[in-house]
C-alpha positions as CSV (number, residue, x, y, z in Angstrom):
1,X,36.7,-6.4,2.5
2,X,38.4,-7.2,5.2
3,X,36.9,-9.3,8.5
4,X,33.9,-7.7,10.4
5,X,34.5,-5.9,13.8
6,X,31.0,-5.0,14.5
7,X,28.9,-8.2,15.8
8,X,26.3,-9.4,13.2
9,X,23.3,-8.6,15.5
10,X,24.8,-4.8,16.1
11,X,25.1,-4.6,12.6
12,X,21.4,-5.6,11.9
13,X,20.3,-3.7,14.9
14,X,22.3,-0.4,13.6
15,X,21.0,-0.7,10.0
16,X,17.6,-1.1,11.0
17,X,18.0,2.1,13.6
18,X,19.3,4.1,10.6
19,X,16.9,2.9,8.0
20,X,14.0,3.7,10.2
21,X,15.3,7.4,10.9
22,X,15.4,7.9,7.2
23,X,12.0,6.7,7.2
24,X,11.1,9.1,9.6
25,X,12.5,11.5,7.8
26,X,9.7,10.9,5.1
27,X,6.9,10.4,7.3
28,X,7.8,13.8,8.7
29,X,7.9,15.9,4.9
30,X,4.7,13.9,3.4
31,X,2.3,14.6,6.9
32,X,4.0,18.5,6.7
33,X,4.4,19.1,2.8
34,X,2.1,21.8,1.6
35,X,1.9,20.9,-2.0
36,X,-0.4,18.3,-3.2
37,X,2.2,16.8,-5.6
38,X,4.4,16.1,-2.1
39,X,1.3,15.8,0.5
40,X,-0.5,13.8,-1.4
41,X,1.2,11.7,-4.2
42,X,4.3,11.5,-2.3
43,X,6.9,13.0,-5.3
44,X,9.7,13.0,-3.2
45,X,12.9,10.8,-1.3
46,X,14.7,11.0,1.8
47,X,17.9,9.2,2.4
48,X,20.9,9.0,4.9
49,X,24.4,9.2,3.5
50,X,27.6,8.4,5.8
51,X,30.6,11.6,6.5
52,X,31.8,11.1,2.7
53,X,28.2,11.4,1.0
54,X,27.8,7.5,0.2
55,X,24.4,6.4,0.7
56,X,23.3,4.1,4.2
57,X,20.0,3.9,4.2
58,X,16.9,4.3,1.6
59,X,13.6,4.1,2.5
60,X,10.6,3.8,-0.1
61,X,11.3,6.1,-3.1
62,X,11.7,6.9,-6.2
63,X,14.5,4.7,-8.3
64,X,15.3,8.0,-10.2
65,X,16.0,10.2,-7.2
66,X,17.5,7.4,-4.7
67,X,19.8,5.7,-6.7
68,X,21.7,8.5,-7.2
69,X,21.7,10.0,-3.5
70,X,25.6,9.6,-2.9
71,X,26.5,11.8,-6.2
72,X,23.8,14.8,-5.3
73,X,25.2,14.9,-1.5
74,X,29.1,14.5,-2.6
75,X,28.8,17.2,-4.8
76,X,28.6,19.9,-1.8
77,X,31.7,19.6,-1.4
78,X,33.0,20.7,-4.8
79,X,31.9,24.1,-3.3
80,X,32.2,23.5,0.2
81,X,35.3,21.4,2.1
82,X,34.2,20.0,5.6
83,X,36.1,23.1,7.6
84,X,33.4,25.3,5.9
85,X,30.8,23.3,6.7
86,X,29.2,23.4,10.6
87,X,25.7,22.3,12.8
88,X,23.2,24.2,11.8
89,X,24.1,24.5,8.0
90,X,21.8,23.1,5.4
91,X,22.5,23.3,1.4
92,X,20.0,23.7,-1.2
93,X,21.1,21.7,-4.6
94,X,18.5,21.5,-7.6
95,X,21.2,22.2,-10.3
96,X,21.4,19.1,-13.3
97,X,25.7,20.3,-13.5
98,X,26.1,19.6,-10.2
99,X,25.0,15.8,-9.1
100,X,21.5,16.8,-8.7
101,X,18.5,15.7,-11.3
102,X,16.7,18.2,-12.8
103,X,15.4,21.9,-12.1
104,X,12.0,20.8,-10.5
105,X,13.7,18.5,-7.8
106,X,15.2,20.6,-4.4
107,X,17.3,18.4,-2.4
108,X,18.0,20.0,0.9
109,X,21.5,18.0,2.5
110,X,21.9,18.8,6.2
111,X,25.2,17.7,7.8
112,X,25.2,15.9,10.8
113,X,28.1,16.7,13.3
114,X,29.5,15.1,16.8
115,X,32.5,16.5,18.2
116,X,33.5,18.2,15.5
117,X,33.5,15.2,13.1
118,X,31.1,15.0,10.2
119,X,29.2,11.7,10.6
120,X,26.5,11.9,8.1
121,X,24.7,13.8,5.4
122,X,20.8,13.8,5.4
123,X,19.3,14.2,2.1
124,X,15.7,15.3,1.5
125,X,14.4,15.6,-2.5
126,X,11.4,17.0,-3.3
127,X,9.3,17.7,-6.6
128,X,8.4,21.0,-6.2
129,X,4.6,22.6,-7.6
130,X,6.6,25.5,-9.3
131,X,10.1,26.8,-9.6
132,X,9.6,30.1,-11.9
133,X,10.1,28.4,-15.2
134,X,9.7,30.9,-17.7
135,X,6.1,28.9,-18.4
136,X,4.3,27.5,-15.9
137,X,5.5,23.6,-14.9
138,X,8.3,22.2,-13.9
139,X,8.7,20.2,-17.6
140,X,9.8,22.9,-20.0
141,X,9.9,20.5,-23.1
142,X,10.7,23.1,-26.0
143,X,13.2,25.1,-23.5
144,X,15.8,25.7,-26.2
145,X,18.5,26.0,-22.7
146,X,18.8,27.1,-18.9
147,X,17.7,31.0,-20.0
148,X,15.0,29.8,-21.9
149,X,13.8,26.9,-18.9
150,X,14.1,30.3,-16.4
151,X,13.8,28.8,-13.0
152,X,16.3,29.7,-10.9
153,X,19.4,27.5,-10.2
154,X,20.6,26.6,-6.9
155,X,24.2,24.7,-7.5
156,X,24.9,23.4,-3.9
157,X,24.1,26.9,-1.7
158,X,24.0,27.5,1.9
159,X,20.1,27.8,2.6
160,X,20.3,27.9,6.4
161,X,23.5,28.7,8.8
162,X,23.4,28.2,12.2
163,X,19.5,26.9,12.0
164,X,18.2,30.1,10.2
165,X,17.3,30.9,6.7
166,X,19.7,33.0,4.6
167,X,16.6,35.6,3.7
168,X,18.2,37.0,0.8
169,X,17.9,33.5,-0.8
170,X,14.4,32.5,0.5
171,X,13.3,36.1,-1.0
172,X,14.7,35.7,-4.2
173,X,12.8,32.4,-4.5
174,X,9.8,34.2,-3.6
175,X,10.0,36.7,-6.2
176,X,10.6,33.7,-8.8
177,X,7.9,31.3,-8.1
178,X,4.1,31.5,-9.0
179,X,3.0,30.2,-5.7
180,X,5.4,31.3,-3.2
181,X,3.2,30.2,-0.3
182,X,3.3,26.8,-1.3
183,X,6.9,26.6,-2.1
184,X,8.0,27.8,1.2
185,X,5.9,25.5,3.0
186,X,7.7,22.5,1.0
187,X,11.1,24.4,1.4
188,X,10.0,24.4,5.6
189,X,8.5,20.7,5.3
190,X,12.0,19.3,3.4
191,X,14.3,21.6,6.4
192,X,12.0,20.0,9.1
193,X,12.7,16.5,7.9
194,X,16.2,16.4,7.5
195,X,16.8,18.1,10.6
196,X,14.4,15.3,12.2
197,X,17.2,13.1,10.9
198,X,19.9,15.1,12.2
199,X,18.7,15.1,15.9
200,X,17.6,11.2,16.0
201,X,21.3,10.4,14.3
202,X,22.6,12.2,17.2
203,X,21.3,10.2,19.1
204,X,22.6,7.1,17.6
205,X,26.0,8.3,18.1
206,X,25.2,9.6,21.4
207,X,23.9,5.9,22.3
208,X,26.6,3.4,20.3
209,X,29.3,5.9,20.7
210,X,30.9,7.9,17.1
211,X,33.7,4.9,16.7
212,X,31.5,2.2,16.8
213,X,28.7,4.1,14.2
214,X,32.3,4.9,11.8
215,X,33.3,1.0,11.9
216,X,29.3,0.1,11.5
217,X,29.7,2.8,8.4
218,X,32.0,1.1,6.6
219,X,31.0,-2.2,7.4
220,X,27.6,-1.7,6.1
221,X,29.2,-0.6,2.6
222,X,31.4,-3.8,2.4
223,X,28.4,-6.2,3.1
224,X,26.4,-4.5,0.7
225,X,29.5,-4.9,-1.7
226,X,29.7,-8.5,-1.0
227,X,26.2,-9.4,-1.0
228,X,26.1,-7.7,-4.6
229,X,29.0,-9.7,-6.0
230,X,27.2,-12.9,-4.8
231,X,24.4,-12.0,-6.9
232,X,26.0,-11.5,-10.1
233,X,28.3,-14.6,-10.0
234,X,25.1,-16.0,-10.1
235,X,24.8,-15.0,-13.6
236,X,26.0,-15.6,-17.1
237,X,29.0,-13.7,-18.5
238,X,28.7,-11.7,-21.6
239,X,27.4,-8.9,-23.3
240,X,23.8,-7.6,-24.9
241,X,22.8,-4.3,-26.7
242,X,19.3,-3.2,-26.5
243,X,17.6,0.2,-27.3
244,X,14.4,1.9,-26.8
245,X,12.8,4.9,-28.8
246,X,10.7,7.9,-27.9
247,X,7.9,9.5,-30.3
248,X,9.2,12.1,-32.7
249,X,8.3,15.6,-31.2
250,X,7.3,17.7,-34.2
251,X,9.5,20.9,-34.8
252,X,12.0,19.5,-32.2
253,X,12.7,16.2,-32.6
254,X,11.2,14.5,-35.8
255,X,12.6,11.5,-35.6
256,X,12.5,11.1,-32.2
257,X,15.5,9.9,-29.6
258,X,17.3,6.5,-29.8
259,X,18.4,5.5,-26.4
260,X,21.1,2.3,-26.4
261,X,22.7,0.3,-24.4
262,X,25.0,-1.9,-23.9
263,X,24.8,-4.3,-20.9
264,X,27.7,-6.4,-19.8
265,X,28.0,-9.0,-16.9
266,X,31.5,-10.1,-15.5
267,X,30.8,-12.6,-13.2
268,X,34.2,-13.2,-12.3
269,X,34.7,-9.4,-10.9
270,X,31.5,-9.5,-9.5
271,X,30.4,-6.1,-12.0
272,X,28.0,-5.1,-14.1
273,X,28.7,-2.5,-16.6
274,X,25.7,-0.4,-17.8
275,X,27.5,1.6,-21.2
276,X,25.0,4.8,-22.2
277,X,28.4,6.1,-24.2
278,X,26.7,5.3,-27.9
279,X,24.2,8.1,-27.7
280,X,23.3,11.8,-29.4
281,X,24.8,14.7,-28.8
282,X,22.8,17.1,-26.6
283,X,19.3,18.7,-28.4
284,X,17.7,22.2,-27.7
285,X,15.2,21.5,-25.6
286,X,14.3,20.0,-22.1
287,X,14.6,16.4,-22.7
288,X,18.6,16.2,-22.0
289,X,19.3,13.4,-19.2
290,X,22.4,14.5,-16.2
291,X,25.1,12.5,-15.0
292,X,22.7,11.6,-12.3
293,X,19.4,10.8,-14.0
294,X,21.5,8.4,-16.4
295,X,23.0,7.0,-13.3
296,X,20.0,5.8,-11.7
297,X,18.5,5.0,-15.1
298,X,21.5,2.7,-15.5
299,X,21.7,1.3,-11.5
300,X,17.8,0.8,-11.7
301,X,17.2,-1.1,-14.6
302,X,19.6,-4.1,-13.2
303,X,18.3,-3.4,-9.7
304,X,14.7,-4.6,-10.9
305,X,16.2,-7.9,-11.5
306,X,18.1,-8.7,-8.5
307,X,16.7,-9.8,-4.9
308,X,14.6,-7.3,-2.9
309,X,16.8,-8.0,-0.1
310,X,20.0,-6.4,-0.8
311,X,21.0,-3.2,0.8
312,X,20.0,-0.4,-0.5
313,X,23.8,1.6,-0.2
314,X,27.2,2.5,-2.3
315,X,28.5,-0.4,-1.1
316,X,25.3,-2.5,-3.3
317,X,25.5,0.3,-5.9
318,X,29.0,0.5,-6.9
319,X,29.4,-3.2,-8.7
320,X,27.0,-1.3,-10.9
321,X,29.3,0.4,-13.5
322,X,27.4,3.4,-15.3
323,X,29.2,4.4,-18.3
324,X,28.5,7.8,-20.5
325,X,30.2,10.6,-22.0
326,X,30.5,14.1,-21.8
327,X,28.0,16.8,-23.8
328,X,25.2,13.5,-24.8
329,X,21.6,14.1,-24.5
330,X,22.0,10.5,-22.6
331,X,25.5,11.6,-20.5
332,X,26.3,14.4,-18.6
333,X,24.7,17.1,-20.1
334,X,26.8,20.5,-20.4
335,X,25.6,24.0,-19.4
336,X,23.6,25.7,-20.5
337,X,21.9,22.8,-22.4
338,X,18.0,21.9,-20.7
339,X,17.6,19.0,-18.4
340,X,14.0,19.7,-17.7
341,X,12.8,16.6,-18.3
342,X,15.6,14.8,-17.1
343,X,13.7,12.5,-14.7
344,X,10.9,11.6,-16.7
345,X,10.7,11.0,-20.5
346,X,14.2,9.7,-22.1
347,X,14.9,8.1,-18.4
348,X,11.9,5.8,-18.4
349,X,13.4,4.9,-22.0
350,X,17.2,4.5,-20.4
351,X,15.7,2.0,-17.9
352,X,13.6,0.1,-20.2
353,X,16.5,-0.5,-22.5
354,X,18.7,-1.7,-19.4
355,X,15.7,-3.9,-18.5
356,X,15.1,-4.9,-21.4
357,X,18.6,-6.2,-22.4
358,X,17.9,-9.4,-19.5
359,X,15.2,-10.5,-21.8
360,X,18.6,-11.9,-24.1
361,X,20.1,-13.5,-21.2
362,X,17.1,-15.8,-20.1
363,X,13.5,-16.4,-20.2
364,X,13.6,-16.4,-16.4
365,X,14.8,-12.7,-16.7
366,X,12.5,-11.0,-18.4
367,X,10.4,-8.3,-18.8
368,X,8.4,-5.9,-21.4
369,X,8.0,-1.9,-21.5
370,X,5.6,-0.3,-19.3
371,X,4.0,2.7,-19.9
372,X,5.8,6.3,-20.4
373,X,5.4,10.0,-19.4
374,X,3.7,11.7,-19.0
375,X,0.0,12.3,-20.3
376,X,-2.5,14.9,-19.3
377,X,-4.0,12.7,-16.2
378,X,-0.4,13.6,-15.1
379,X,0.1,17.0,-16.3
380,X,0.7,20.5,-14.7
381,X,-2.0,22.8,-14.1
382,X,-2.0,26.4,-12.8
383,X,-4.3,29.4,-12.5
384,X,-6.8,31.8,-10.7
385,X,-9.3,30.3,-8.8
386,X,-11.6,32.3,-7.7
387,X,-13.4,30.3,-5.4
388,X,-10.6,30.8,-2.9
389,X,-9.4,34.3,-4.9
390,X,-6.0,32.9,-5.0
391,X,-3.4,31.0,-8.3
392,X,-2.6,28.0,-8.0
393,X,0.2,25.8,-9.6
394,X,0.5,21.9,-9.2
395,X,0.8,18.5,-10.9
396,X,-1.6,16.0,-11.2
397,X,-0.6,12.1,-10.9
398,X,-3.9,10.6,-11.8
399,X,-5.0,7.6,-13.8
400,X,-1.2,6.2,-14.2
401,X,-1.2,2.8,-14.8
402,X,0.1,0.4,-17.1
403,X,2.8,-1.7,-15.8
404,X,4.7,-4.0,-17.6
405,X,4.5,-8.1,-17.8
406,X,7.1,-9.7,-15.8
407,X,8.5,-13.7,-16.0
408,X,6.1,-14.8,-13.3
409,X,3.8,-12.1,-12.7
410,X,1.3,-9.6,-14.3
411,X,1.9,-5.9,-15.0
412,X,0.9,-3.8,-11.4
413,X,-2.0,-1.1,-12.2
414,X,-0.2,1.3,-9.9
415,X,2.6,1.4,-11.9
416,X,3.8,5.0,-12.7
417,X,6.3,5.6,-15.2
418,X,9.2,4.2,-14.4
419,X,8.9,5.1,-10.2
420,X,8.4,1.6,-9.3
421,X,4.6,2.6,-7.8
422,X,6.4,4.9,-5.4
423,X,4.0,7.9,-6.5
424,X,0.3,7.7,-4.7
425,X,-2.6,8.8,-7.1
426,X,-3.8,11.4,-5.9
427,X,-7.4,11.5,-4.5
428,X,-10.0,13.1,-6.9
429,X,-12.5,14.4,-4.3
430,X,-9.5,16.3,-2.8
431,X,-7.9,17.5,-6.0
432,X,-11.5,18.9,-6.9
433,X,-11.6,20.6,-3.2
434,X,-8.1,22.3,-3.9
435,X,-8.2,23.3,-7.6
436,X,-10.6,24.5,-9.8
437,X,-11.3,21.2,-11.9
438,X,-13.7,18.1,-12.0
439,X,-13.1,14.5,-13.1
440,X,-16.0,13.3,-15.1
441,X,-14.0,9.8,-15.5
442,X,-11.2,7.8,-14.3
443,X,-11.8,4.0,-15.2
444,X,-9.5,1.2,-17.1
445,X,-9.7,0.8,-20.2
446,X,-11.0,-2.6,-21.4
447,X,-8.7,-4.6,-23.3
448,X,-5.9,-2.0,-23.5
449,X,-3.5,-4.0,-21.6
450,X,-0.6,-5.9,-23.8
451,X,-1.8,-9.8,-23.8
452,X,0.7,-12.3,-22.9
453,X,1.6,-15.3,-20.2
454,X,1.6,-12.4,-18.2
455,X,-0.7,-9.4,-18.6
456,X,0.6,-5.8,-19.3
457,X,-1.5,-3.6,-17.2
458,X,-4.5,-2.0,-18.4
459,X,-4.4,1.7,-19.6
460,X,-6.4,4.1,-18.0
461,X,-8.5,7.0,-19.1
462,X,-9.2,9.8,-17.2
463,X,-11.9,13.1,-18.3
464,X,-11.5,16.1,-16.3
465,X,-13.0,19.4,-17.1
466,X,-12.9,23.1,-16.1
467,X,-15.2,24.5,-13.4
468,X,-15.7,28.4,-13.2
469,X,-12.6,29.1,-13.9
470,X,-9.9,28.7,-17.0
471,X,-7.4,25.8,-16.3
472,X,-3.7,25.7,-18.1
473,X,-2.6,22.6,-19.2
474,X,0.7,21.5,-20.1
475,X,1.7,18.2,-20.9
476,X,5.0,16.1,-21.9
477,X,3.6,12.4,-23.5
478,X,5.7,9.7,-25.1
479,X,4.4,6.6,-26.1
480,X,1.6,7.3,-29.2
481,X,3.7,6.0,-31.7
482,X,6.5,4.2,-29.8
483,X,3.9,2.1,-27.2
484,X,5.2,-0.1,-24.7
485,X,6.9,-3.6,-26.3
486,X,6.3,-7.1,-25.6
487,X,8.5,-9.7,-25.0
488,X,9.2,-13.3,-25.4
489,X,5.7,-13.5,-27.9
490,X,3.8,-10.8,-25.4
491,X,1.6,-8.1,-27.5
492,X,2.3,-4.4,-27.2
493,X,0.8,-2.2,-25.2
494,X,-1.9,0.0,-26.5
495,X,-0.7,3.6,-27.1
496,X,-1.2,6.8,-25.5
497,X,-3.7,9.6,-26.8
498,X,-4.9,13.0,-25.5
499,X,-7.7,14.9,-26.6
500,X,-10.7,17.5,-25.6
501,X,-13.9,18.7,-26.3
502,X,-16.6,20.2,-25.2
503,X,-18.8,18.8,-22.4
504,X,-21.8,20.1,-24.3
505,X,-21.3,18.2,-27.3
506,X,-20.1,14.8,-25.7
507,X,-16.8,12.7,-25.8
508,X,-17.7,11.7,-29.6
509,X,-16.8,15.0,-30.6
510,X,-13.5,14.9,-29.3
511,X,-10.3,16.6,-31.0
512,X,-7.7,15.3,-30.9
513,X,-4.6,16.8,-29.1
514,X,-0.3,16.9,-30.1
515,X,1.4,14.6,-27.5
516,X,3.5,17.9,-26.4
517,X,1.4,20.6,-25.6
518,X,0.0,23.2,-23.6
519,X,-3.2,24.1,-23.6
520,X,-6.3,27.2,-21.9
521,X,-9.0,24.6,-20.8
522,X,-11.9,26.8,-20.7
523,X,-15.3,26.7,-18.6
524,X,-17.7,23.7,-21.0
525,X,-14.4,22.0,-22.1
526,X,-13.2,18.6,-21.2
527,X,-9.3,16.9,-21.2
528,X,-9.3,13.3,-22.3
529,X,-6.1,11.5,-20.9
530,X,-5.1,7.7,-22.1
531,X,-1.8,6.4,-20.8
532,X,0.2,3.8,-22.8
533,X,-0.3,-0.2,-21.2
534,X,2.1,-2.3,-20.1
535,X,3.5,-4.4,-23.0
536,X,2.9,-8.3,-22.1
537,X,5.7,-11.0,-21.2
538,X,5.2,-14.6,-23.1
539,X,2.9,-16.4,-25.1
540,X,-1.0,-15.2,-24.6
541,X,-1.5,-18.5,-25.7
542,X,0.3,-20.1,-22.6
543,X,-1.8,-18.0,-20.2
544,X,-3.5,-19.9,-17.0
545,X,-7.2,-19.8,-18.4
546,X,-8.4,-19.5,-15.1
547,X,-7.1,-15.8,-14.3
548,X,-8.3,-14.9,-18.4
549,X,-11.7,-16.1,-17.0
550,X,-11.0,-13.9,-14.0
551,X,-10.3,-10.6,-15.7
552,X,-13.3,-11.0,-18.4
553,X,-15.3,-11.9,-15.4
554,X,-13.9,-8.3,-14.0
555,X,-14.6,-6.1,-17.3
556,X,-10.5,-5.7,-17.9
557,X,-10.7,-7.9,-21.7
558,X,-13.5,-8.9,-23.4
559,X,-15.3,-12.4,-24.1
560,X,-13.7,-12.1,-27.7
561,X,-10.7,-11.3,-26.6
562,X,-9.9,-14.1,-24.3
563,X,-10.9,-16.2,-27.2
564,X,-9.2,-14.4,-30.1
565,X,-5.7,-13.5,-28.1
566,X,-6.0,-15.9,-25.6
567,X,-8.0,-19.3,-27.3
568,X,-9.9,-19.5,-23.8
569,X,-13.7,-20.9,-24.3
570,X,-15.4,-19.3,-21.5
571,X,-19.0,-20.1,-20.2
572,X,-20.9,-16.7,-19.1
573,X,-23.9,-18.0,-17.8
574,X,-22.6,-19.2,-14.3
575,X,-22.0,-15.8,-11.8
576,X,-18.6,-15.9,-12.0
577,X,-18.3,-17.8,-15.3
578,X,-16.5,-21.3,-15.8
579,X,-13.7,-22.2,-18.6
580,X,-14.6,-24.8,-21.2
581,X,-11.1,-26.4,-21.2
582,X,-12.1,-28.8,-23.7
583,X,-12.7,-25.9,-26.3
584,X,-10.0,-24.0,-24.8
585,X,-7.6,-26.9,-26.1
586,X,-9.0,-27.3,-29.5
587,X,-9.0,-23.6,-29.9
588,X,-5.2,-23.0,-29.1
589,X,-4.0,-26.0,-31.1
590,X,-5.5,-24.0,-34.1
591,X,-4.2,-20.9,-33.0
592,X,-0.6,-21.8,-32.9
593,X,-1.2,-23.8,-35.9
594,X,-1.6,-19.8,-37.6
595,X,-5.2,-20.5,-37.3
596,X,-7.9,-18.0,-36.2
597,X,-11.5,-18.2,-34.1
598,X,-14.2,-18.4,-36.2
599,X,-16.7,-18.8,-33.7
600,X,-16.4,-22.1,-31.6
């Protein structure tokens, strides 16, 4: 890291420029998307990588698909050197062997030329509503490997040469997927975007001139490099393991899957080394990380602890050492073993542990679990509906909640798995426009949040139902009997469920449902949906009375509750209820005496 060149108010100026045009970029794919699971709960990342493939610039999105940005564009060129490469070219990568994440995810990379030179990559990744999975979602669970999964696999191929669609791709995509409408209109959405990005970087080059952008380049990647090493001299040296387990999946995976970690800090080299290498061996079925889901699991999971402030490129990400092995379920996973679940299940667990591990470090660095994938509020429907006389596949993201407690702060009710809040719920009155289903309920569920200093958030349940129509179902839910953990004396969060029943008979005739599962949802039956809570983050006991009062006062916990958990006294019989703090003393003394409330 040698001394700057480019002036520190051109280099804010230049960063800002950059960052917006990758913002632009995802304004341009969520106003134009066709799907709802892109229009509407915004599954999907843009970002700006420099002439090499390392990352610039990321806007708002999701940890699993951004922090991992520089490995899914570098890897066009294991097929494709720079001579090969020219303006109007964009590549279509969704393959797990090849840098990208998982099936379900199309990254489109356009490259961005001036006089000849390549200057820039622009990356666009998108969840897509169906990819011609041999059953219809993008989360194959049981898929035994890539044959079984069935969607087809594009590892880094020319989608578009000189600004035009290679046809014989685009209609062997069409033949493959359930809704190829929809599809292409992402597909056109995701081109129009990074090509948006392509034109306005132009005309940064065009503007600051192409060797004062290179210099600004690799300037940007050395500050972000410096700013990171700062940040972890900050912290203590040594080393912490920590795992995290997901629910046994009967007939698949009985005992479930293990994930650990081992975290270590090295102050003096300004590194952090996240080590995944102690893990299984690859399973048959979907639920096989990459090389790039485990990387972002491991970049993420310190991320969350350091300052919101530090730039968001290689240069920040590479004093982040991701360790793992070949052929692991928590590694690079080896063809033809299935990574459909790659960004969701074992990845929220791969996080958590990384998170996790800081609760051994500090009390200042601390959180608990949050809630997992994926229950039927967020599963993938598809079908006929013949109010419009046309199928339909999509995903739901409804009623995902459940963040974790933090040191400091309560667990966010827009949490949603492990994307940081990044998805958007999606609106019911639209989803009930688009598809044939209703919601009878989407509500919090009282006292379902781990208690602690700081709150878990709430679970939610959600109760949809068929309409005229039959609705498939298929689901992928951890978290029933592994729920989120607490931390530093917080309580667990509540578990997940799923059940059914029919709308006739009422909700107290439910079934219950497996946690893995597809299901026909027909006309007079109902889907019940409870995500995990948030684990909680201290001592309920140490809680500011004053915000228990609040949230009783708000029908999240009950009046026995804040007294039994919590030792607060509470008087209901003011509007917006008051705290006996005398009580409220007596009470916790014999509560952390091993006492209990009987009735004060």
């Amino acid at each position: 890291m040698g001394k700057n060149t480019i002036a520190p108010d051109l280099m804010a100026i230049l960063s800002s420029k950059i960052n917006s045009i990758s913002k632009q970029m995802s304004y341009t794919l969520q106003r134009s998307a066709r799907s709802s699971v892109m229009s509407s709960a915004r599954d999907f990342s843009t970002a700006i990588c420099d002439g090499v493939g390392d990352v610039l610039a990321l806007p708002n999105g999701f940890p699993v698909h951004v922090a991992n940005m520089s490995l899914t564009s570098k890897s066009i060129f294991e097929f494709h050197s720079v001579d090969t490469l020219a303006p109007g070219d964009a590549i279509l990568n969704n393959s797990p062997y090849h840098g990208n994440t998982h099936m379900g995810d199309h990254t489109i990379i356009v490259p961005v030329f001036h006089e000849g030179e390549l200057m820039f990559l622009c990356t666009v990744r998108g969840h897509q509503a169906d990819i011609g999975n041999s059953v219809p979602t993008t989360y194959h669970a049981l898929a035994k490997d890539i044959f079984e999964e069935g969607a087809l696999c594009f590892p880094c191929v020319k989608i578009q040469k000189n600004y035009e669609d290679v046809e014989d791709l685009i209609r062997m995509a069409k033949m493959r997927i359930r809704v190829p409408d929809v599809w292409y209109g992402d597909y056109l959405a995701m081109i129009g975007a990074a090509r948006i990005g392509e034109r306005e970087l132009t005309k940064l080059i065009e503007k600051y001139g192409k060797e004062t952008v290179r210099t600004f380049c690799k300037e940007w990647q050395d500050y972000g490099k410096k700013r990171m090493i700062e940040e972890i001299k900050k912290l203590p040296e040594g080393t912490w393991f920590n795992e995290s387990s997901h629910d046994p999946i009967p007939g698949v995976l009985p005992d479930g899957v293990t994930v650990k970690v081992k975290l270590s800090i090295l102050p003096e080299d300004g590194l952090i080394e996240v080590d995944f290498t102690d893990n299984i061996d690859p399973v048959a079925c979907g639920l096989n990380l990459c090389e790039a889901t485990v990387l972002s699991a491991g970049r993420t999971g310190v991320l969350n602890y350091l300052p919101a402030g530090l730039p968001l490129c290689e240069g920040t990400f590479s004093r982040i050492i991701v360790k793992m092995r070949d052929h692991s379920a928590i590694g690079r996973v080896s063809h033809p073993y299935s990574s459909s679940l790659a960004t969701t299940n074992l990845a929220d667990r791969a996080i958590l542990a990384v998170q996790c591990a800081f609760n051994k470090i500090g009390d200042n660095l601390g959180m608990a679990e949050g809630a997992f994938a994926q229950p039927p509020s967020l599963s993938v429907i598809s079908g006929y509906d013949s109010r419009y006389k046309r199928p339909y596949v999509t995903q739901l993201i409804s009623g995902h909640s459940g963040g974790m407690g933090v040191y400091g702060h309560d667990g966010f009710v827009t949490y949603c798995i492990c994307n940081g809040a990044m998805m958007e719920w999606n609106s019911l009155e639209v989803i009930e426009q688009k598809y044939p289903i209703q919601y009878i309920k989407q509500e919090i569920i009282t006292d379902s949040g781990g208690a602690g200093q700081w709150d878990g958030a709430p679970a939610t349940k959600v109760i949809m139902k068929a309409r005229e129509d039959k609705v498939t179902s298929m689901y992928v839910c951890d978290g029933k009997y592994n729920p989120p953990r607490g931390a530093k004396g917080g309580y667990n969060g509540s578990p997940a469920k799923a059940a059914m029943y029919e709308v006739a008979k009422g909700e107290d005739n439910s079934i219950e449902l497996p946690m893995f599962h597809g299901l026909d949802l027909m006309p007079g039956e109902a889907l019940v949906s409870e995500i995990s809570s948030g684990g909680g983050y201290g001592d309920p006991l140490n809680r500011d009375p004053e915000k228990v009062r609040h949230r009783v006062r708000e029908g999240w916990i009950t009046e026995q509750k804040a007294k039994e958990v919590y030792g607060v006294v509470l008087n209901t019989t003011s509007e917006l209820y008051t705290v006996n703090y005398s009580a409220t003393e007596l009470l916790r003394q014999v509560l952390k005496k091993g006492g209990k409330y009987y009735g004060i």
